[in-house]
PALUMNU-654959 format. One record per residue: x, y, z of N, C-alpha, C in turn. Coordinates in pm, whole numbers, plus 32768, in hexadecimal, padded with zeros to 4 digits. Layout:
% residues N
<<X; Y; Z>; <X; Y; Z>; <X; Y; Z>> ...
This chain:
% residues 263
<<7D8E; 7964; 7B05>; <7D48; 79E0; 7AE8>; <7D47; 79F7; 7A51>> <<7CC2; 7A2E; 7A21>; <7CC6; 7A2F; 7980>; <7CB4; 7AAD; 794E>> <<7C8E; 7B25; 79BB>; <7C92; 7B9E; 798F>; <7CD1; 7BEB; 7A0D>> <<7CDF; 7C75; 79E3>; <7D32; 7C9C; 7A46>; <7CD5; 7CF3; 7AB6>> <<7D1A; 7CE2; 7B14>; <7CAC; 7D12; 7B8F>; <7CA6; 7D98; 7B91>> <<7C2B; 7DE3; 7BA5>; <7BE9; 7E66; 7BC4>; <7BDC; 7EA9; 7C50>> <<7BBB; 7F20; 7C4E>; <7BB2; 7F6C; 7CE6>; <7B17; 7F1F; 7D09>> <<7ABD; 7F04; 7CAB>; <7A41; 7EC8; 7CFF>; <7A52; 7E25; 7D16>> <<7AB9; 7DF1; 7CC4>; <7AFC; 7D4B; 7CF5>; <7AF3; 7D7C; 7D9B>> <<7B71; 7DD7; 7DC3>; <7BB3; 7DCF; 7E38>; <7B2B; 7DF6; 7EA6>> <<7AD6; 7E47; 7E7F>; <7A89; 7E92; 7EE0>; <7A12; 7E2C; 7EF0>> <<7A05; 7DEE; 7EB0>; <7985; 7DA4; 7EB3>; <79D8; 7CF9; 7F07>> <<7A40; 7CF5; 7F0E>; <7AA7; 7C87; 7F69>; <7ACC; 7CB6; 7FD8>> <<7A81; 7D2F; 800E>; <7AC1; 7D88; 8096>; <7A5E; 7D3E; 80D4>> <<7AB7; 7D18; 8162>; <7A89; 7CF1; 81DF>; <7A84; 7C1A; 81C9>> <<7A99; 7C15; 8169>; <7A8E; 7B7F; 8146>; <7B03; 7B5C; 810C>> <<7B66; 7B95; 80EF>; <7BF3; 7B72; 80B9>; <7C54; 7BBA; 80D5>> <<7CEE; 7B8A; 811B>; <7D38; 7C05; 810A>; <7DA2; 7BC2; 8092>> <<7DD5; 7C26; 8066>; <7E21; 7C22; 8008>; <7EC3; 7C43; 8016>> <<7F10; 7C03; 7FDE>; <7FA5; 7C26; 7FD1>; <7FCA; 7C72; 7F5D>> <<8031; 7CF0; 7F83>; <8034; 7D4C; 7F18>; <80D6; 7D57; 7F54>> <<811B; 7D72; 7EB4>; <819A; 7D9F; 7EB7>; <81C8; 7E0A; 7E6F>> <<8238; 7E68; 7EB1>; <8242; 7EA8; 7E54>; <82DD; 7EA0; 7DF3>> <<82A6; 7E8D; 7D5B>; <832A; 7E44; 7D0B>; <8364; 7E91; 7CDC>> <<83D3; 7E91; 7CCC>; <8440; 7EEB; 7C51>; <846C; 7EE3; 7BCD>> <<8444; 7E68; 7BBF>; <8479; 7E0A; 7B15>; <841A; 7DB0; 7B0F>> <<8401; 7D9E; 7A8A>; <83D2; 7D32; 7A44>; <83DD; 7CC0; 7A76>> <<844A; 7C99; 7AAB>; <846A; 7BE9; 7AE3>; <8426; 7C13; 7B76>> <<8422; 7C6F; 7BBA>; <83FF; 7C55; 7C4A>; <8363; 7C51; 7C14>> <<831A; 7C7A; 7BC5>; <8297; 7C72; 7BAE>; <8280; 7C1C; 7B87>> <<82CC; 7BB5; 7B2B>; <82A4; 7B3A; 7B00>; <8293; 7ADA; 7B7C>> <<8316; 7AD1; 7BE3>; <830F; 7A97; 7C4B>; <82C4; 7ABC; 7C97>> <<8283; 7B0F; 7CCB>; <81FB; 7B24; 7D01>; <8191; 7AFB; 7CB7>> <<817F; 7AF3; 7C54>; <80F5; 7AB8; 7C0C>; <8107; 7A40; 7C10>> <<8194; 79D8; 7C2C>; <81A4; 792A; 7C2E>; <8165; 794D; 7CA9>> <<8160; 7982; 7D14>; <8147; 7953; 7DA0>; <809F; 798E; 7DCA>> <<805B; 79B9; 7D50>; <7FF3; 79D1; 7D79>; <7FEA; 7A51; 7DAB>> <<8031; 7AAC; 7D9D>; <8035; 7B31; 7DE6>; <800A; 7B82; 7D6C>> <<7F65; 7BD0; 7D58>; <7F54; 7C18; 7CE3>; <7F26; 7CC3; 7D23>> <<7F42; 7CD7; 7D82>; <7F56; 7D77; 7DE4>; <7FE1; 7D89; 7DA4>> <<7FF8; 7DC2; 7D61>; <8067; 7E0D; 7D29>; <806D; 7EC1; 7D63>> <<80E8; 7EE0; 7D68>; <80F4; 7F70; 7D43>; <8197; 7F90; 7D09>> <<8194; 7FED; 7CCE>; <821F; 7FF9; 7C8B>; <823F; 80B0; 7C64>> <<82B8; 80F4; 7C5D>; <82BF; 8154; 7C17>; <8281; 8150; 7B8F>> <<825E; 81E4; 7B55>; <824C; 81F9; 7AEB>; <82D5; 8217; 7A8A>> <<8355; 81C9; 7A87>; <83B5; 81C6; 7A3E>; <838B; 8162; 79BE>> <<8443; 818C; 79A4>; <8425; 8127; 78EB>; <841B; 8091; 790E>> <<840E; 8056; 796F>; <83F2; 7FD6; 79AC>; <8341; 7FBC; 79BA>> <<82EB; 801B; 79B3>; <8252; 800C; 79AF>; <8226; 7FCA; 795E>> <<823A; 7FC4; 78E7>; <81F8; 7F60; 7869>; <8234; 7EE2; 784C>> <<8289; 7EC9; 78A0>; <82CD; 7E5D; 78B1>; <8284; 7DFE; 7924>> <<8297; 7E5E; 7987>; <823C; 7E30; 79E6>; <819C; 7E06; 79DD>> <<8168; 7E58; 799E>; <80E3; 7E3A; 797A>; <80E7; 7DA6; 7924>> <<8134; 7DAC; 78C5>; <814A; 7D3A; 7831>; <815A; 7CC1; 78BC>> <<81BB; 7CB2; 791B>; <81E0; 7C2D; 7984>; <8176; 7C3A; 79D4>> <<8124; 7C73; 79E2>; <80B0; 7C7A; 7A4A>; <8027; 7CAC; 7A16>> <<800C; 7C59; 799E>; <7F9F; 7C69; 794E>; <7F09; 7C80; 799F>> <<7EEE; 7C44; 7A1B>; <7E66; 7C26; 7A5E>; <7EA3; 7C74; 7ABC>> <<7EF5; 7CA8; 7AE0>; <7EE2; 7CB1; 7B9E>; <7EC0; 7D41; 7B91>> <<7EA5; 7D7C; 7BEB>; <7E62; 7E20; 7C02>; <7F00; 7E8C; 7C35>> <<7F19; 7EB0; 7BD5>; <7F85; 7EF6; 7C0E>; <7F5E; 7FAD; 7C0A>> <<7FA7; 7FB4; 7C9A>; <7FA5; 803C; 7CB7>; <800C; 808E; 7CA3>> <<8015; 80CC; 7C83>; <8076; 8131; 7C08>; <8080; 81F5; 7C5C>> <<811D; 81D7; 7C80>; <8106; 8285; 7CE3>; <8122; 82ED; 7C8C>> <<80E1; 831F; 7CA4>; <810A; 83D7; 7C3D>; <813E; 840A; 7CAB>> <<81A1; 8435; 7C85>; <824F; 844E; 7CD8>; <81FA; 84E2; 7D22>> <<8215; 84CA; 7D99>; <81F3; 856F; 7DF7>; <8212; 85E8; 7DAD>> <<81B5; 8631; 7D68>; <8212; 86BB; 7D48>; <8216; 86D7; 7CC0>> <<81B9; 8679; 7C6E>; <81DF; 865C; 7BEF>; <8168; 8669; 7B9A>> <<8116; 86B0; 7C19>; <8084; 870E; 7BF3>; <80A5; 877E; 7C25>> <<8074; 87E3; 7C06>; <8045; 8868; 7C45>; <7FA9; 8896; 7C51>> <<7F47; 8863; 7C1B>; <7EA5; 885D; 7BF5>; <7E7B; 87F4; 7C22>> <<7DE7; 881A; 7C27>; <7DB5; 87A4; 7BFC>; <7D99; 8748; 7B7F>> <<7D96; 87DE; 7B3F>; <7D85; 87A5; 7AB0>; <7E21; 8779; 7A81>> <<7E87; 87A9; 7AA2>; <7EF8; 8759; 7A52>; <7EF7; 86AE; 7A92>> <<7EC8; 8687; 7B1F>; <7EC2; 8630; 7B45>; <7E75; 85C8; 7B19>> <<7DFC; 85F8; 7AD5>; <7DA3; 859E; 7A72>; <7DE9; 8585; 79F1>> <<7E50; 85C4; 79B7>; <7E7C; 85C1; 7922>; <7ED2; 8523; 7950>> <<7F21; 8583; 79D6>; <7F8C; 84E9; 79EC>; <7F59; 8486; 7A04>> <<7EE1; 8484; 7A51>; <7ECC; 83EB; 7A83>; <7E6B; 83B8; 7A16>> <<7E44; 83F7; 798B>; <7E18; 83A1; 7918>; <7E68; 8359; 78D7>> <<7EDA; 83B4; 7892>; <7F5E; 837A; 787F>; <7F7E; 82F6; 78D3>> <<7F8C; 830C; 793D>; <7FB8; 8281; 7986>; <7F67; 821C; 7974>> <<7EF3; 81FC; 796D>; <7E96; 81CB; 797D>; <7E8B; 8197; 78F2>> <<7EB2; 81D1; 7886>; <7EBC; 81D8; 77FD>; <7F4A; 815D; 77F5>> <<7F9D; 81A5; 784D>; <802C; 8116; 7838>; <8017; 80B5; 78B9>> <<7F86; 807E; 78F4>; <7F8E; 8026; 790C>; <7F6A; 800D; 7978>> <<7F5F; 8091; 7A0B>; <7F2F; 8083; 7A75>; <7ECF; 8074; 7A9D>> <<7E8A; 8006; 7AF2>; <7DF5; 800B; 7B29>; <7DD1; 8081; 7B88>> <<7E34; 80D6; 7BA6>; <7E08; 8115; 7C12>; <7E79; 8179; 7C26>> <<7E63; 81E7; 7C48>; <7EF5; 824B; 7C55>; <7EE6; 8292; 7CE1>> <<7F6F; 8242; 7D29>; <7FAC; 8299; 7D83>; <7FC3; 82FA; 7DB0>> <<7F73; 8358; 7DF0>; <7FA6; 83C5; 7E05>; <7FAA; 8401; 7E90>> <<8015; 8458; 7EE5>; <7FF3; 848E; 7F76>; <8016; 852E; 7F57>> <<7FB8; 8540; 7EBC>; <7FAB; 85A9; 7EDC>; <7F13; 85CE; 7F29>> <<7F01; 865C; 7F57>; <7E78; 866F; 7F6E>; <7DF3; 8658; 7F72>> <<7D6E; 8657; 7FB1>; <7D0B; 85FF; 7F5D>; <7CD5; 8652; 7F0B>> <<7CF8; 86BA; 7EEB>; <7CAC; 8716; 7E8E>; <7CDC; 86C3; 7DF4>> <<7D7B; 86D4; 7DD3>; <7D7F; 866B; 7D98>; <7D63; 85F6; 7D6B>> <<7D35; 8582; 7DBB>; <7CFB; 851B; 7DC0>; <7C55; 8517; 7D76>> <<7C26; 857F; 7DE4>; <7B99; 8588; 7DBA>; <7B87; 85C2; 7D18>> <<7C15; 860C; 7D02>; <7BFF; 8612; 7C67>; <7C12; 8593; 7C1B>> <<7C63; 856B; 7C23>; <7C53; 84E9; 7BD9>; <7C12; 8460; 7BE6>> <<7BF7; 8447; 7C60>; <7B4D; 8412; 7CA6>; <7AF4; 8417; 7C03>> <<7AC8; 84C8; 7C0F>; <7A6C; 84F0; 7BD9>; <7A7F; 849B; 7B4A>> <<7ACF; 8482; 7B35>; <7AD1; 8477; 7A84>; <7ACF; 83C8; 7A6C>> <<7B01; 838C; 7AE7>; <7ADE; 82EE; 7AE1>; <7B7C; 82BA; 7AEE>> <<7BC2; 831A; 7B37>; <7C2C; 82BF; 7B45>; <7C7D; 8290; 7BB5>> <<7C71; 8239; 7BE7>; <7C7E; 81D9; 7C44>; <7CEB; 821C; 7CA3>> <<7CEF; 8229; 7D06>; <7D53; 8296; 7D64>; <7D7A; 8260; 7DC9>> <<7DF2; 8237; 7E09>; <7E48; 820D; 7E43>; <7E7B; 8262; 7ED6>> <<7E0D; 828B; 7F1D>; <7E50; 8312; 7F98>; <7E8D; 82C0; 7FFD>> <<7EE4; 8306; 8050>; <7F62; 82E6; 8096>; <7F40; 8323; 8151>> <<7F53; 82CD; 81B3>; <7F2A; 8338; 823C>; <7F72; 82D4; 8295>> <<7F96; 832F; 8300>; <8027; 82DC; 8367>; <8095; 832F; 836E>> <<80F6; 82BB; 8327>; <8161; 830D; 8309>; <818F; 8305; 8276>> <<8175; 8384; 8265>; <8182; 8379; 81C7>; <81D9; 83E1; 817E>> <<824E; 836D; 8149>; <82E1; 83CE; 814C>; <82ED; 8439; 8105>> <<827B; 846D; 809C>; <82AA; 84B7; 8059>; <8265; 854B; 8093>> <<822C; 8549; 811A>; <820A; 85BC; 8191>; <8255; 85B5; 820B>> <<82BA; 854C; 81EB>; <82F6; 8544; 8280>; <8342; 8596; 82F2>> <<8350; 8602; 8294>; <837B; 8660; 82D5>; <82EC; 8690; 8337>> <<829B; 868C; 836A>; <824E; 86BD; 8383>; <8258; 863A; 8432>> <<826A; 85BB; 8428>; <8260; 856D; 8473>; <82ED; 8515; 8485>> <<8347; 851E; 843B>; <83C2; 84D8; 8460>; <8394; 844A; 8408>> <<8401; 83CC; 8410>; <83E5; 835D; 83F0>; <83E4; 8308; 8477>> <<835D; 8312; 849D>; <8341; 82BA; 8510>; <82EB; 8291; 84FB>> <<8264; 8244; 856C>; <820B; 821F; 857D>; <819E; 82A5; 858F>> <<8141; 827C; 8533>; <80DA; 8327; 8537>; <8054; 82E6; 8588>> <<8024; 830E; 85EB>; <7FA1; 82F7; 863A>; <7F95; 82DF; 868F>> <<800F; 82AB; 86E8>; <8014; 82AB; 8755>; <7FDD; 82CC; 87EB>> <<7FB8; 834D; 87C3>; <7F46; 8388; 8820>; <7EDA; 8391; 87F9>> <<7E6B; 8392; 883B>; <7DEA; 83BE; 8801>; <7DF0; 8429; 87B6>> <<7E1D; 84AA; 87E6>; <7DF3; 851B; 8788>; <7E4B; 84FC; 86CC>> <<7EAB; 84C8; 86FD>; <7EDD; 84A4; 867A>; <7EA9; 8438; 8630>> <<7E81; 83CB; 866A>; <7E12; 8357; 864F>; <7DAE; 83A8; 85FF>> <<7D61; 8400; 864A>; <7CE1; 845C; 85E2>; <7D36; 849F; 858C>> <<7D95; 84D8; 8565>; <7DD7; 8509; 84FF>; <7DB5; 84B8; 8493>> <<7E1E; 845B; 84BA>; <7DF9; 83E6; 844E>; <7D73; 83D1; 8407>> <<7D36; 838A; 8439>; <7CAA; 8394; 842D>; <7C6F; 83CC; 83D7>> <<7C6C; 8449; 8410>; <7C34; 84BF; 83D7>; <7C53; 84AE; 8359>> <<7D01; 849D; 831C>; <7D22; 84C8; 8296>; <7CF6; 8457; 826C>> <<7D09; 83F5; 82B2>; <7CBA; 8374; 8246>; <7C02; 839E; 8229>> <<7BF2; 83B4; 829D>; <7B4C; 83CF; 824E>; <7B44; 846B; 81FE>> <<7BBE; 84A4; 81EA>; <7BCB; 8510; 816A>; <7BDD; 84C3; 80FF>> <<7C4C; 8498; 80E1>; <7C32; 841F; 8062>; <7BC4; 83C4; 8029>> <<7B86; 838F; 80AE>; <7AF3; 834F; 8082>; <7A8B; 83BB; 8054>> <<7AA0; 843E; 8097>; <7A40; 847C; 8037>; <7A49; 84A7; 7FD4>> <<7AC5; 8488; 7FB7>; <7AF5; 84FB; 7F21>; <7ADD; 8469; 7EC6>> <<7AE2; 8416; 7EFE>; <7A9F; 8399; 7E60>; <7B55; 8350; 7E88>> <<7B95; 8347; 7E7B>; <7C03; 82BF; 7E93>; <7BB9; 824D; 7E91>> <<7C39; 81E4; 7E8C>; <7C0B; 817B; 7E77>; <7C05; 8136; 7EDC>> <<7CA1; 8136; 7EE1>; <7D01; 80DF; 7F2C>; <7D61; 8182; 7F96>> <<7DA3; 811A; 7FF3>; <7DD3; 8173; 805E>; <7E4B; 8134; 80C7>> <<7EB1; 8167; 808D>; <7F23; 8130; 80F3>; <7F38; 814A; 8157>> <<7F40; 80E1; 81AE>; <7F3E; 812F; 8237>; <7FA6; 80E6; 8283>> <<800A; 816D; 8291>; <80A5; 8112; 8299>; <80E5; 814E; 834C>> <<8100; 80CC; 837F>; <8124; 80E0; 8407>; <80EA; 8126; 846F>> <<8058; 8115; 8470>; <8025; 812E; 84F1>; <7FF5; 80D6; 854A>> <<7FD8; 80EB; 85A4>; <7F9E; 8066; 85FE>; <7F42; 8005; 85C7>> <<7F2E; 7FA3; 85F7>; <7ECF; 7F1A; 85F4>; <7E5B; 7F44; 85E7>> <<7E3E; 7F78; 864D>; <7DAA; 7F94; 8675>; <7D78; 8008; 8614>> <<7DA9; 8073; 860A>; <7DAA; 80E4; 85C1>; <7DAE; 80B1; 8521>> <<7DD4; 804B; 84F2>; <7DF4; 8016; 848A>; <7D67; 7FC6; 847B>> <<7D43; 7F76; 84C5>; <7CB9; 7F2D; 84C7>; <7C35; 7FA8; 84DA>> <<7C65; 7FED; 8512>; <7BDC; 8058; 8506>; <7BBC; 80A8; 8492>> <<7C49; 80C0; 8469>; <7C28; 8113; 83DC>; <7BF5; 807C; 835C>> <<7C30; 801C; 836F>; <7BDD; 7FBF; 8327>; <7B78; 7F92; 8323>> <<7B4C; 7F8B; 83A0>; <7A9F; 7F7B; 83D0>; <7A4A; 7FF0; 838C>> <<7A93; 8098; 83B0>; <7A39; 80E9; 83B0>; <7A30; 80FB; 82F5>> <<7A48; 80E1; 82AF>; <7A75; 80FC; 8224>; <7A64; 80DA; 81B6>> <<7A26; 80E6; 816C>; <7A14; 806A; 80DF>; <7A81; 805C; 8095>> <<7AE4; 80B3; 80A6>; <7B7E; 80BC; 805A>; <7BB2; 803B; 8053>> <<7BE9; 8006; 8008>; <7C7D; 7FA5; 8020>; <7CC3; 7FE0; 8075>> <<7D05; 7F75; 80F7>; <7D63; 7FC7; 811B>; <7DBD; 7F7E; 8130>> <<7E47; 7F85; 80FA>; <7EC0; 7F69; 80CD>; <7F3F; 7F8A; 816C>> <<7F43; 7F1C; 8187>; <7F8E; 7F3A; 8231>; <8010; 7EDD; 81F8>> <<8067; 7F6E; 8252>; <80DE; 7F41; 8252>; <8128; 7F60; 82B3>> <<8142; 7F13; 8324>; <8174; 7F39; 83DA>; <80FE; 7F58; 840B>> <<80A8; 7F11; 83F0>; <8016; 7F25; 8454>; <7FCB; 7EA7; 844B>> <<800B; 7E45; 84AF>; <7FD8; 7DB3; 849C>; <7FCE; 7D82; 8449>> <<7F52; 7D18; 8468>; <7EF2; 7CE9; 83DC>; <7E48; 7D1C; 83EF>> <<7E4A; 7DAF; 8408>; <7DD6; 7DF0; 83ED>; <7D93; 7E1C; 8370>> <<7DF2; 7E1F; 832A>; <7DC9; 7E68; 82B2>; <7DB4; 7DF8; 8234>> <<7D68; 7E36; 81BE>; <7D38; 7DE6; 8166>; <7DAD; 7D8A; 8105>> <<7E1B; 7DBE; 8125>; <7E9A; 7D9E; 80C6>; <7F04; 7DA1; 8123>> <<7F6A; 7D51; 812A>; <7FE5; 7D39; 8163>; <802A; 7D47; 810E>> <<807B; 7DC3; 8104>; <80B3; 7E1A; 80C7>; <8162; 7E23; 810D>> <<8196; 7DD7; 808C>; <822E; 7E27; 80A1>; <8286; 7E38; 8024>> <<82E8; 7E64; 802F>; <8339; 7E85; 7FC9>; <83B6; 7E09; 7F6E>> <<83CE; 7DEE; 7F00>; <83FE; 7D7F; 7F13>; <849E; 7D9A; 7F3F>> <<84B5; 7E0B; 7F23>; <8555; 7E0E; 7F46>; <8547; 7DF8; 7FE0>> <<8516; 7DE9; 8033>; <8506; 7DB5; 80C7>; <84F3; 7D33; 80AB>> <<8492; 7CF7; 8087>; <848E; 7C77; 8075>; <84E1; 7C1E; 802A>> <<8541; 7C61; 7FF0>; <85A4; 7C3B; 7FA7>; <8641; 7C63; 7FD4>> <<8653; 7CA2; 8040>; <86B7; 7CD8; 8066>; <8736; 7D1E; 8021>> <<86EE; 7D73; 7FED>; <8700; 7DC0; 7F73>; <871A; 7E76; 7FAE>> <<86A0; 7E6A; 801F>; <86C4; 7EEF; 8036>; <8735; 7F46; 8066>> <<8768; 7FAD; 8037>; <87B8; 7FD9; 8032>; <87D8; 804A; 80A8>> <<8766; 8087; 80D9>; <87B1; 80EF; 8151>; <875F; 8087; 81F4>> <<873D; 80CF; 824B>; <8729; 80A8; 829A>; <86AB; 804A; 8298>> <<8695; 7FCF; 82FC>; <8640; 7F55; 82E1>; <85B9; 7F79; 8321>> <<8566; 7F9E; 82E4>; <84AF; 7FD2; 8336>; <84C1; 7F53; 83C7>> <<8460; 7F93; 8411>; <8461; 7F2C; 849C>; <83F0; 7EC7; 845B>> <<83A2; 7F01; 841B>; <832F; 7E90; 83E2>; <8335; 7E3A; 8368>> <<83BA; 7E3F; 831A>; <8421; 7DEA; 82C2>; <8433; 7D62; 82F7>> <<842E; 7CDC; 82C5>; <8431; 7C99; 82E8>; <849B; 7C63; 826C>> <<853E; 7C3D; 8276>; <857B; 7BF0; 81E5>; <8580; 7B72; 81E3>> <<856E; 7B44; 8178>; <8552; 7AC1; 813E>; <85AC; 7A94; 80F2>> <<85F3; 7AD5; 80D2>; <866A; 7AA4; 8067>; <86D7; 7B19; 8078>> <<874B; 7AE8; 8040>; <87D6; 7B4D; 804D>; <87E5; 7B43; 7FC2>> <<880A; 7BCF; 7F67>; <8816; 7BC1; 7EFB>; <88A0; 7B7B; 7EBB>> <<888E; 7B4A; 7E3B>; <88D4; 7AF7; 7DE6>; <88CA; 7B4C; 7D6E>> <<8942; 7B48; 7D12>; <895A; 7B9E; 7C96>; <8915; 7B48; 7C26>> <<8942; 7AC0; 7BFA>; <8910; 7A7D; 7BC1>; <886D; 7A64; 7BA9>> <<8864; 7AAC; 7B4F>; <87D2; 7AC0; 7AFB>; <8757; 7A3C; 7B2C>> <<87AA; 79D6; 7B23>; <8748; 794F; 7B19>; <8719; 7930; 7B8D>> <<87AC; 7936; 7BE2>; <8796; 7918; 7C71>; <8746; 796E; 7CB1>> <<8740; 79FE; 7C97>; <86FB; 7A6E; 7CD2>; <865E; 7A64; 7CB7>> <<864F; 7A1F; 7C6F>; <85BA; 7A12; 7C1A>; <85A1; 7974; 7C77>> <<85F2; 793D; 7C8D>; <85C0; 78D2; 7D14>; <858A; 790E; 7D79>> <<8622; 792D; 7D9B>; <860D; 79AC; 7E23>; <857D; 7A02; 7DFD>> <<8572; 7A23; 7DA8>; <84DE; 7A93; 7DC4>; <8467; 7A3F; 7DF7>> <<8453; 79C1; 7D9F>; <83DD; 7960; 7D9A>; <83C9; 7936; 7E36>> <<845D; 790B; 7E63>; <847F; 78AE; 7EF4>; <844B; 7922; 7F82>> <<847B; 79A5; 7F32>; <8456; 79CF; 7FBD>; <83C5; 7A27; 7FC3>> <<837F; 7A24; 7F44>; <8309; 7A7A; 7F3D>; <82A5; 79E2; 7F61>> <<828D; 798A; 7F39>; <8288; 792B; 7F75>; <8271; 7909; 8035>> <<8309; 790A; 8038>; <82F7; 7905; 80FA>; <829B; 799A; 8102>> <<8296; 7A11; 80D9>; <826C; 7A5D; 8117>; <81CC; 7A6C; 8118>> <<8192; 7A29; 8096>; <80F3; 79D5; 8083>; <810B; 799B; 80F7>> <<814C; 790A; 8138>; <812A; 78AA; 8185>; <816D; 78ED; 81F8>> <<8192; 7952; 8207>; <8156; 7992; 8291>; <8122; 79D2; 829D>> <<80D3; 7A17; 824C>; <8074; 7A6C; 8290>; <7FE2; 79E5; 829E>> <<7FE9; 7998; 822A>; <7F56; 7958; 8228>; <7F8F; 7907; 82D4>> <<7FEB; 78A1; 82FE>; <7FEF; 7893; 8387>; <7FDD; 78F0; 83F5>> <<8000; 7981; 83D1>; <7FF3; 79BB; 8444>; <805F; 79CE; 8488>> <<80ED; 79BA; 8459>; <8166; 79BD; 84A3>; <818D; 7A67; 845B>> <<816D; 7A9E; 8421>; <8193; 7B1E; 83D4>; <8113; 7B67; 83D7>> <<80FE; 7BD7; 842A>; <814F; 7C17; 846C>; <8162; 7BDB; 84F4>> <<81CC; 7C0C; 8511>; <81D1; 7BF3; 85BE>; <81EA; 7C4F; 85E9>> <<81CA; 7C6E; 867A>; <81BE; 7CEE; 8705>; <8219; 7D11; 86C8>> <<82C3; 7CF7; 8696>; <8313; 7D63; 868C>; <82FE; 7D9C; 8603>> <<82EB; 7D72; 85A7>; <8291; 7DC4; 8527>; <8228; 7E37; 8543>> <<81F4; 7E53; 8584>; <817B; 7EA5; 858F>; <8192; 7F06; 861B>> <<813D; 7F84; 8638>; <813C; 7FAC; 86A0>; <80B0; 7FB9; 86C8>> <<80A7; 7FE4; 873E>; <800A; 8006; 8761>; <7FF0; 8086; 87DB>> <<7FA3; 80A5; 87F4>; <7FB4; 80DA; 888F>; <7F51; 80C6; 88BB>> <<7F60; 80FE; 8941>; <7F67; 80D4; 89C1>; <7E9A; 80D7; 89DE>> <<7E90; 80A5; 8A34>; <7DF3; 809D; 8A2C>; <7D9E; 810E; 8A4E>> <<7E12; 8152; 8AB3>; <7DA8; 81C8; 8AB5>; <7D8E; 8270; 8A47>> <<7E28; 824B; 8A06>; <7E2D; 8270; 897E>; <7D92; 826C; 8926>> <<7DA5; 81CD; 8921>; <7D34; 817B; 88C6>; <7C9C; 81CC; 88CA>> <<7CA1; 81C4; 896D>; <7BEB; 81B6; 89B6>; <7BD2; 825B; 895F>> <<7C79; 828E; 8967>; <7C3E; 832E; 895A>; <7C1B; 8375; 88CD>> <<7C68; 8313; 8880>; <7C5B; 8341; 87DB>; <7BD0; 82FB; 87D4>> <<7B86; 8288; 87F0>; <7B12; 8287; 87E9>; <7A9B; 82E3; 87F2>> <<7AB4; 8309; 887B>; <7A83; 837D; 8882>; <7A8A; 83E9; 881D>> <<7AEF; 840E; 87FC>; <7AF5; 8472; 8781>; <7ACF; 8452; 8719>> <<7AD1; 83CD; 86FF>; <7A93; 8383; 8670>; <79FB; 83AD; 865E>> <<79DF; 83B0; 86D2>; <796D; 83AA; 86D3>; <7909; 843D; 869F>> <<795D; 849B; 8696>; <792C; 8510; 865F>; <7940; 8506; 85BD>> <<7961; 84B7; 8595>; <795E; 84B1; 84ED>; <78F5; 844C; 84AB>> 
């Protein structure tokens, strides 16, 4: 790659490519994702961002503006220039779409969130979100709120298969799946999972690849070795598997169709 990829790279590769995206914490996990071909980045907006950007010169990284850290819309456009200014292709956010559509408006690449999305979780628990039809159209719904407010891209974390393939079908968004098969435009996980790194409880849709090592050099193996297997399983098809993902039940399915069908 000789320049770095754009929101119209990714949108104009929808439906003809899926993509592997990670999300990194340091400089070395970004370098080791760019040896393995992985240029779907996302990362905090900490003092680790321009670092990250500098090890991941081409890849498209998505950059979160921390929940809460707007009150406007307009303070939300100041932040996500700034960011965008140190380096992000695109900024994260689950705040509101009123928000979004403000910064939409001004040309900057927007990152919306629908499922289960931790920083509303109080509202749904940390489970599987869609399960039923009426909650299936929930979903939905907020995803086609984001598509109208101008987003780009759209995470869509732990809902069913099917529900996961419909909002990708129905959508011009990127959509960035993570515990929802291989429906979505990006196979999306975190590297401290893929690195066995994480620290509180293990997501059901986590798959580890490596056990961490202190040693700098070796760990920078370890990153390459297991971001690597996690490319050559998803391109085989062994990642995800039935126990990664959920779905429901068919007559669930037949019925959120139905409801789909009023939007």
């Amino acid at each position: 790659m000789t320049r770095r990829l754009t929101a119209y790279d990714l949108q104009s590769a929808k439906g003809s490519r899926k993509w592997l995206q990670l999300h990194v914490d340091t400089p070395a996990e970004a370098a080791a994702a760019v040896a393995c071909d992985i240029v779907i980045l996302s990362c905090e907006p900490d003092h680790n961002l321009e670092a990250i950007r500098q090890a991941a010169p081409y890849a498209f990284l998505s950059v979160g503006m921390p929940h809460g850290a707007v009150a406007s819309p307009e303070e939300a456009v100041r932040l996500g220039f700034a960011m965008m200014k140190r380096g992000a292709d695109a900024v994260y956010s689950s705040h509101s779409p009123r928000f979004i559509e403000a910064m939409a408006a001004e040309g900057i690449p927007v990152t919306g969130h629908v499922g289960l999305v931790p920083n509303r979780a109080t509202w749904t628990n940390f489970r599987a979100v869609g399960r039923t039809a009426e909650e299936a159209f929930k979903v939905l719904r907020a995803a086609k709120d984001l598509e109208n407010a101008g987003a780009a891209c759209i995470e869509v974390e732990v809902v069913p298969v099917r529900l996961a393939e419909h909002i990708t079908r129905s959508t011009p968004l990127i959509t960035m799946g993570m515990g929802c098969g291989s429906a979505c435009d990006t196979q999306y996980l975190f590297s401290c999972d893929v690195l066995g790194t994480h620290a509180g409880h293990y997501p059901r849709h986590a798959k580890r690849y490596a056990d961490f090592v202190t040693l700098e050099a070796e760990l920078q193996e370890k990153r390459i070795a297991a971001f690597r297997a996690f490319g050559r399983d998803v391109a085989g098809g062994t990642y995800p598997e039935a126990k990664h993902q959920v779905d429901m039940d068919d007559a669930a399915y037949d019925r959120f169709l139905t409801l789909a069908q009023a939007l």
